[in-house]
Backbone as a chain_set.jsonl record, in Angstrom:
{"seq": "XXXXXXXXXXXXXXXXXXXXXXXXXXXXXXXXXXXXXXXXXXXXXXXXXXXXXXXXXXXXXXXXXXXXXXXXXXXXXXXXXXXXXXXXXXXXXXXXXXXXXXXXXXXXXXXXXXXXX", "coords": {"N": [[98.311, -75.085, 57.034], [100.49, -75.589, 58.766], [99.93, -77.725, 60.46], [99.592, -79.625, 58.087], [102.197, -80.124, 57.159], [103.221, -80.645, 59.84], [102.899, -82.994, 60.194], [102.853, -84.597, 57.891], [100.973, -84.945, 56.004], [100.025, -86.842, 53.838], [98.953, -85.184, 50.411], [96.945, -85.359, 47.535], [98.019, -83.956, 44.796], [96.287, -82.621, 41.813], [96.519, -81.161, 38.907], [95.663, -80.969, 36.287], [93.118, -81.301, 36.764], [92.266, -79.837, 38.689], [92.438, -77.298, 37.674], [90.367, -77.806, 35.307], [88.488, -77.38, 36.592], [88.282, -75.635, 37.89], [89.295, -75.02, 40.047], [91.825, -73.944, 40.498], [92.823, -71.237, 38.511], [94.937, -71.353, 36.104], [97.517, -72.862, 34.96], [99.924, -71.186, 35.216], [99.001, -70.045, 37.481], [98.144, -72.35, 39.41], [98.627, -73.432, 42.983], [100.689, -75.681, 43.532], [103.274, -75.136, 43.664], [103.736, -73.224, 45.628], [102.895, -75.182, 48.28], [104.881, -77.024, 47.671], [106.909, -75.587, 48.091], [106.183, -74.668, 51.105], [107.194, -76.857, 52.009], [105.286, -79.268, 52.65], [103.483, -82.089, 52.043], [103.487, -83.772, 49.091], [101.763, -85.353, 46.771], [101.637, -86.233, 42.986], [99.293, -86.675, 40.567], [96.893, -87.999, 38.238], [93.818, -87.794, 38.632], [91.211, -88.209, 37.309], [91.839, -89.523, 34.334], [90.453, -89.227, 31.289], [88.555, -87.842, 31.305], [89.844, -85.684, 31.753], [90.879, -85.765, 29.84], [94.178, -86.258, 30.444], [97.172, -87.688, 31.198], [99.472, -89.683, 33.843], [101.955, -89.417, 33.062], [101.434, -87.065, 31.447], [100.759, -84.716, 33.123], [103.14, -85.109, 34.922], [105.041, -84.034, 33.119], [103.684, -81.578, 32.339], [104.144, -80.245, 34.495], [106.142, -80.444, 35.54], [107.692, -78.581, 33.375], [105.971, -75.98, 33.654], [106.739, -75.262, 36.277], [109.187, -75.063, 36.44], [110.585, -77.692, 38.112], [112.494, -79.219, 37.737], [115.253, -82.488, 37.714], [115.518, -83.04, 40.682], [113.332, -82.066, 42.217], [110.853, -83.576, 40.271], [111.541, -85.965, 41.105], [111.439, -85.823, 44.178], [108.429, -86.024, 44.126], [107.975, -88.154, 42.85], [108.979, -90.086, 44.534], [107.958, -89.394, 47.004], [104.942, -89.883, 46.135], [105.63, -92.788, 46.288], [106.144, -93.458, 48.759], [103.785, -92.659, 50.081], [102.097, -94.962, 49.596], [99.809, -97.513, 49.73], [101.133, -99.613, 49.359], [102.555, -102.758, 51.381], [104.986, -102.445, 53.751], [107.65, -103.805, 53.071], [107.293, -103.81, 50.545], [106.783, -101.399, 49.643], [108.97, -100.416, 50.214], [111.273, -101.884, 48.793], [109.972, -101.028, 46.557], [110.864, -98.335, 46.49], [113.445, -97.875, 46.52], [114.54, -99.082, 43.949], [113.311, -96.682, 42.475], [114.632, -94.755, 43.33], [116.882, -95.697, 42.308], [116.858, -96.376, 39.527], [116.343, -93.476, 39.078], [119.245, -92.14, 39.319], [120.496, -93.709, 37.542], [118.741, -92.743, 35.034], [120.036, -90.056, 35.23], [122.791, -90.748, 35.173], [123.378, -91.441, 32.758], [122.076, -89.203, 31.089], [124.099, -87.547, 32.041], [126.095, -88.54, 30.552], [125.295, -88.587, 27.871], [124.996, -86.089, 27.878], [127.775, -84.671, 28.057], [129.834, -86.331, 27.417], [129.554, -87.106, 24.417]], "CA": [[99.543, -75.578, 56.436], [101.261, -75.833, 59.859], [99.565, -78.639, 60.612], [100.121, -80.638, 57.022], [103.499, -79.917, 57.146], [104.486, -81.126, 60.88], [102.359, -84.54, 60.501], [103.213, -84.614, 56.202], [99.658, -85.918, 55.691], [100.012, -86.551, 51.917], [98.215, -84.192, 49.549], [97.381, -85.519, 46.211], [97.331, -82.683, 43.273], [96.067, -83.065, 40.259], [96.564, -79.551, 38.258], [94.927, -80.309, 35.02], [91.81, -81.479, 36.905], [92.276, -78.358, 39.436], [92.156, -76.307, 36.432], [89.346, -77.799, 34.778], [87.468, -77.715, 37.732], [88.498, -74.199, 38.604], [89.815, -74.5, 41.85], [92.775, -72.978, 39.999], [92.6, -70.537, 37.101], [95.414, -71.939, 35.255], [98.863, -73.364, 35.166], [100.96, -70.411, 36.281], [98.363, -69.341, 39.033], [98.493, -73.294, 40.428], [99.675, -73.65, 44.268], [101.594, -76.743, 43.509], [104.691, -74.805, 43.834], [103.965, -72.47, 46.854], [102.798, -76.397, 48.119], [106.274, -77.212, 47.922], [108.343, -74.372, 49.211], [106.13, -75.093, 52.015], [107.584, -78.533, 52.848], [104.375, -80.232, 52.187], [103.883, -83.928, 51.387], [102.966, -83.583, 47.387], [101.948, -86.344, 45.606], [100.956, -85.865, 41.878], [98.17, -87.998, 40.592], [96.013, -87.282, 37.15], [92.389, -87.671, 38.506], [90.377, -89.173, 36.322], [92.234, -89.094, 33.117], [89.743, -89.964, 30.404], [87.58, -86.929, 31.63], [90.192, -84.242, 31.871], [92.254, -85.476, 28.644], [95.803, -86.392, 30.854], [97.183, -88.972, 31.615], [100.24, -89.362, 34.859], [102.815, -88.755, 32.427], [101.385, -85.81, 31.146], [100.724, -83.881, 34.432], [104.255, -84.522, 35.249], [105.753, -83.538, 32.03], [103.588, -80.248, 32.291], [104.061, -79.394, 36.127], [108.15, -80.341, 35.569], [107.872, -77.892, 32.279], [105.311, -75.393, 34.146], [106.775, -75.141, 37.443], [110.241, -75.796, 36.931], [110.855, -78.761, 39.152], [114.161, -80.382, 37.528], [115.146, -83.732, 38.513], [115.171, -83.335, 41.711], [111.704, -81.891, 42.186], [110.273, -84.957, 39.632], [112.463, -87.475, 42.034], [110.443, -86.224, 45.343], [106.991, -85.928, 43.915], [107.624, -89.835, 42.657], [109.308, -90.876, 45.547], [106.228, -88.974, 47.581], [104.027, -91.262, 46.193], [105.959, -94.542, 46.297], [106.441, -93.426, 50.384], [102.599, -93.037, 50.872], [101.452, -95.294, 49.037], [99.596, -98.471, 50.908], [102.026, -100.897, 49.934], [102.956, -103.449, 52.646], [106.127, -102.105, 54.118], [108.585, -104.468, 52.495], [106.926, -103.929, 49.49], [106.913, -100.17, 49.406], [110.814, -100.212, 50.479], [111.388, -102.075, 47.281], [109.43, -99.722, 45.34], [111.279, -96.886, 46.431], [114.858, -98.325, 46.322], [114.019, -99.322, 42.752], [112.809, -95.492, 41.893], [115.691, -94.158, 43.471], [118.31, -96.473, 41.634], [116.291, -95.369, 38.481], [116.702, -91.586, 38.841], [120.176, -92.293, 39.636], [121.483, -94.461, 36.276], [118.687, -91.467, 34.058], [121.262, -88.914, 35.493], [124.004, -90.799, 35.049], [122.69, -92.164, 31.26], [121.878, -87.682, 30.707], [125.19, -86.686, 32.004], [127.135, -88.928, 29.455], [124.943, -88.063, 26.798], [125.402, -84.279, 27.306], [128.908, -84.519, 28.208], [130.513, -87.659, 26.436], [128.96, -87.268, 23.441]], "C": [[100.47, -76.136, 57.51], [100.893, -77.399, 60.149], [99.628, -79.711, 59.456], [101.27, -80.828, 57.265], [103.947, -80.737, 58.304], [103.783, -82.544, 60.95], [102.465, -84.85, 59.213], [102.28, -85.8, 56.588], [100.004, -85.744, 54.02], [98.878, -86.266, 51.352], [98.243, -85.097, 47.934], [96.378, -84.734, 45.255], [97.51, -83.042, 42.438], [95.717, -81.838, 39.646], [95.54, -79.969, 37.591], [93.414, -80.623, 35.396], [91.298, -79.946, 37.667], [91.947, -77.219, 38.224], [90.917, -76.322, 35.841], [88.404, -77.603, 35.889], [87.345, -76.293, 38.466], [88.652, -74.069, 40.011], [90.929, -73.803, 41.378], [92.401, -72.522, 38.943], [93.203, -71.086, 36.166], [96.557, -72.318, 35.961], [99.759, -72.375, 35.862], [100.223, -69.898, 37.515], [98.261, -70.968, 40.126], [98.92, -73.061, 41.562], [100.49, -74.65, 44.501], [102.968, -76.414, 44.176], [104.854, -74.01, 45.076], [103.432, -74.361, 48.031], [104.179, -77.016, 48.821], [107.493, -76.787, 48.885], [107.723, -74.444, 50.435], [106.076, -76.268, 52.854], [106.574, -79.465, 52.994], [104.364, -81.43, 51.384], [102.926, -84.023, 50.314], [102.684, -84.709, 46.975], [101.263, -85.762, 44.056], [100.231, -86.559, 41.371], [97.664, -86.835, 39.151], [94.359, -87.584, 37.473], [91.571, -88.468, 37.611], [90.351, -88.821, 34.482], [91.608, -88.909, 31.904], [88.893, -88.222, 30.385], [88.424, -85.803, 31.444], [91.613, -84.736, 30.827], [93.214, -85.3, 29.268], [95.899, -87.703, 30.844], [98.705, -88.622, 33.051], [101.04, -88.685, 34.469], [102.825, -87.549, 32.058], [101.416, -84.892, 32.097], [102.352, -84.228, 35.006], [105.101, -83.909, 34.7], [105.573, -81.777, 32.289], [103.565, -79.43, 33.232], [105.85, -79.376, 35.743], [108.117, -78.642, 34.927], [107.537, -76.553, 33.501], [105.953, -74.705, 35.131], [108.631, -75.097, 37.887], [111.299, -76.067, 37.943], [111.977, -79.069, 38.93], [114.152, -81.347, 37.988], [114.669, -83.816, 39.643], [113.754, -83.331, 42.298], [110.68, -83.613, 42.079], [110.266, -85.85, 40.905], [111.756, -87.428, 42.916], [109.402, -86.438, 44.806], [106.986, -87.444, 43.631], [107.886, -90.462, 44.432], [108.172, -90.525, 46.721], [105.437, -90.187, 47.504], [104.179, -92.554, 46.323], [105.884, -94.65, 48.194], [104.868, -93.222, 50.968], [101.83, -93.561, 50.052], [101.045, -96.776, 50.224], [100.12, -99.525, 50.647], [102.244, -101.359, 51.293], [104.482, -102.723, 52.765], [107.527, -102.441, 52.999], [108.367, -104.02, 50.823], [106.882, -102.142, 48.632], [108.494, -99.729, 49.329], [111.555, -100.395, 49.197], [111.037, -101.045, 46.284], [110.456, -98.578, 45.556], [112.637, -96.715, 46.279], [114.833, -98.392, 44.631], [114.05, -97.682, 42.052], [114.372, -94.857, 42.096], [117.154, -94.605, 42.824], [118.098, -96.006, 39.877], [116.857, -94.377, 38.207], [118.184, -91.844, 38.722], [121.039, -92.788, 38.347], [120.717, -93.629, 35.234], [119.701, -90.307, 34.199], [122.384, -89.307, 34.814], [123.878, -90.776, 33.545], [122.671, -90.333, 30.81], [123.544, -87.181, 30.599], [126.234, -87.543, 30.435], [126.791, -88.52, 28.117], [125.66, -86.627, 26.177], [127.192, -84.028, 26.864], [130.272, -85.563, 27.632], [130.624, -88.039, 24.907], [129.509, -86.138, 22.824]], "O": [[101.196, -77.087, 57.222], [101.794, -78.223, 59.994], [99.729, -80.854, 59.902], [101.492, -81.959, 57.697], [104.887, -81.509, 58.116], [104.172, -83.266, 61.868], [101.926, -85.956, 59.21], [102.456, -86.901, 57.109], [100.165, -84.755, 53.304], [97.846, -86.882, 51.616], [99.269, -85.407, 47.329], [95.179, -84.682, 44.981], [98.484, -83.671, 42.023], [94.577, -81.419, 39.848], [94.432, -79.587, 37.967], [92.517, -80.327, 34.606], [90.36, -79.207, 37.368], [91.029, -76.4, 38.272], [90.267, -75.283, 35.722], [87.248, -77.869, 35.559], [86.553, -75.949, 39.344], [88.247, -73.254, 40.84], [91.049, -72.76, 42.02], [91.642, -73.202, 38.252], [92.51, -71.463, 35.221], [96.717, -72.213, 37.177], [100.293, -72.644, 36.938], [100.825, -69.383, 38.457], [98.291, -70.874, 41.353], [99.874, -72.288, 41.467], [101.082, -74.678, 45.58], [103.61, -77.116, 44.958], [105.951, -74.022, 45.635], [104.376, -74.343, 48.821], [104.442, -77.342, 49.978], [108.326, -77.173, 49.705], [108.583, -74.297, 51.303], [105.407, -76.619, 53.826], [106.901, -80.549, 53.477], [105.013, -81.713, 50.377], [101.741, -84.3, 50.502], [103.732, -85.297, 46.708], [100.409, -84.877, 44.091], [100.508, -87.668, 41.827], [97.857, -85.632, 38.978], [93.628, -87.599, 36.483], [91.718, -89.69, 37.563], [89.547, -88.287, 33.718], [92.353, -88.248, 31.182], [88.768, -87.606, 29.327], [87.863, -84.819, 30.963], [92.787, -84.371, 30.885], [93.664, -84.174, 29.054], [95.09, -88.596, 30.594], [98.98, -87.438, 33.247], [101.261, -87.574, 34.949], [103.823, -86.837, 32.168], [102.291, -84.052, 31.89], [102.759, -83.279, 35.676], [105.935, -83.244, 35.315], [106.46, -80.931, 32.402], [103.181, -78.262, 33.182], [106.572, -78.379, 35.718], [108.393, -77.663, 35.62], [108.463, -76.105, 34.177], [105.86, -73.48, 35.045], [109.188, -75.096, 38.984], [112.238, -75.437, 38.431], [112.691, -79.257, 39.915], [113.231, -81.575, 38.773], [113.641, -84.446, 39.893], [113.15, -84.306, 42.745], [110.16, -84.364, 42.904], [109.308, -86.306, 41.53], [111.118, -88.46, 43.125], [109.217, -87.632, 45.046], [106.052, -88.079, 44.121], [107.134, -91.063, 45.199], [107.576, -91.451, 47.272], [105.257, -91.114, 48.294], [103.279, -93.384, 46.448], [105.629, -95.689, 48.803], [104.63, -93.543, 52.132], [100.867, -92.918, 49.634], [101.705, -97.059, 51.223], [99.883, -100.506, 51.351], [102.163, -100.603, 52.261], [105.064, -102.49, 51.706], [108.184, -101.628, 52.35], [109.312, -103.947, 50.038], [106.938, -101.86, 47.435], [109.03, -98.919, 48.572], [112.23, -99.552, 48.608], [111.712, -100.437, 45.454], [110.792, -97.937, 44.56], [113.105, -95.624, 45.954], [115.279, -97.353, 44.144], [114.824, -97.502, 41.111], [115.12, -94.55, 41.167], [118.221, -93.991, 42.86], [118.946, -95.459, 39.172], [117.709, -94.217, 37.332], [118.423, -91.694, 37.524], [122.156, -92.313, 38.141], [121.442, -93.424, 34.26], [120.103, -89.706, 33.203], [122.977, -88.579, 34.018], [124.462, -89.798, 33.078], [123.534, -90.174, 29.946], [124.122, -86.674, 29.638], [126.874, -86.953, 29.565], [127.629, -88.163, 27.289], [126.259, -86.206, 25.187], [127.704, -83.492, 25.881], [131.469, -85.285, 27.558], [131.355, -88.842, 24.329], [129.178, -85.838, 21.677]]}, "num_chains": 1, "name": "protein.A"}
């Protein structure tokens, strides 16, 4: 772990395949979340959806739910993958400016709901 952690080689987990596949037992025994708390570079990915019945959306819906991540959580695990992904530089920068302006106007778009409404 020492070594993921101080060079954040990106990791990409895919629970519901981990599960089916039994490298994990189930959802609350996952390491996604110990993963985390150890400053590890997460990405979330669904594997080969078709085969293990997910799709991206779903594996984040049920790790958010599962694990709970909250925004913020969600926000790195995307922004994770937009930061190692092999976009060209310029092209990844965009992406991730973009994600982050996103999260940023769903918050704002939530808080008025809850609180305006």
């Amino acid at each position: 772990m020492r070594e993921l952690r101080s060079r954040q080689i990106p990791l990409e987990v895919c629970p519901t395949s981990n599960i089916c596949l039994r490298v994990a037992p189930d959802w609350t025994r996952h390491p996604l979340p110990r993963l985390l708390a150890e400053g590890l570079y997460v990405t979330l990915n669904s594997d080969d959806p078709p085969l293990f019945d997910t799709t991206l959306t779903g594996e984040f819906t049920r790790a958010a739910e599962s694990f709970e991540l909250g925004a913020n959580g969600v926000e790195r695990l995307f922004l994770n993958a937009v930061r190692a992904s092999f976009l060209p530089a310029p092209a990844r920068g965009d992406l991730e400016r973009r994600f982050i302006e996103e999260f940023a106007a769903t918050r704002a778009q939530h808080i008025e709901k809850v609180f305006l409404s």
